[in-house]
N, C-alpha and C positions, 0 to 999 in steps of 0.2 A: 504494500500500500504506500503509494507516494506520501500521500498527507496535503494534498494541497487542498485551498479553500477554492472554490468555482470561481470565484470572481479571479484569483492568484489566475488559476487553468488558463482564465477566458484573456486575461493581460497578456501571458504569454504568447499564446497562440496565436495572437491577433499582432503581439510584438513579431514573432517570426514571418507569417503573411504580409504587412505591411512596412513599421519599419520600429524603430524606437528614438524618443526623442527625450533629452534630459531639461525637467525643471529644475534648477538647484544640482542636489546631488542625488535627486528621483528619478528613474529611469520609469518611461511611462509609454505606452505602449501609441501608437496614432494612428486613429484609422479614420479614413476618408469619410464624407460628409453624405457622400451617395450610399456608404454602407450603413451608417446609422440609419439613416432614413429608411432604406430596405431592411433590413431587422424588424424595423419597428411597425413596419407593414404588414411583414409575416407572421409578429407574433400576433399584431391587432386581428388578421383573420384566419388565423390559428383559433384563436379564443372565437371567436362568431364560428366558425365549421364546428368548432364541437361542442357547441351551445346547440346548434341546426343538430349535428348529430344526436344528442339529447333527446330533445324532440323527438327526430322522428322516431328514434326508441321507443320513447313514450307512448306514442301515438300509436304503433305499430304494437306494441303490447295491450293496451287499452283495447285497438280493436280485435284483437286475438279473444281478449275477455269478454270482450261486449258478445262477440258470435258466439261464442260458446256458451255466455249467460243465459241467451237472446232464445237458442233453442232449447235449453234444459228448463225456463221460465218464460210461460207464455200465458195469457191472459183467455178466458175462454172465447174471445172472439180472434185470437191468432195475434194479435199483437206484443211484444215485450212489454212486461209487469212494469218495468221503467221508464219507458216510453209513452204507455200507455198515459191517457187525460183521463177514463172513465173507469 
């Protein structure tokens, strides 16, 4: 096990793809203004795909219950007990 902290990982790896530049006597890693930007796009709809994914989970299991409720529970004129107004 290395031991490193993710944020340490991410400095690095970003210092060997790009380049490093020293504040003082910080060595700090510098990556271009188009790649934050893209990051922060992927992660933005990273997080909405699987919120959508979510959903349609949801949805998708709901109606697996709802049909299988739907027939085991039915109202004497054919309709679902759920559904059902009367």
């Amino acid at each position: 096990m290395i031991g490193l902290s993710s944020a340490d990982a991410s400095h690095r790896s970003h210092g060997c793809l790009y380049d490093i530049e020293r504040y003082g006597d910080n060595p700090v890693a510098y990556v271009p203004a188009a790649v934050s930007r893209i990051a922060a796009i992927q992660k933005t709809l990273s997080a909405v795909f699987i919120f959508l994914f979510g959903l349609a989970l949801r949805n998708m299991l709901k109606l697996k219950w709802r049909v299988q409720g739907a027939s085991l529970r039915s109202s004497a004129h054919g309709c679902p007990v759920e559904l059902c107004a009367w």
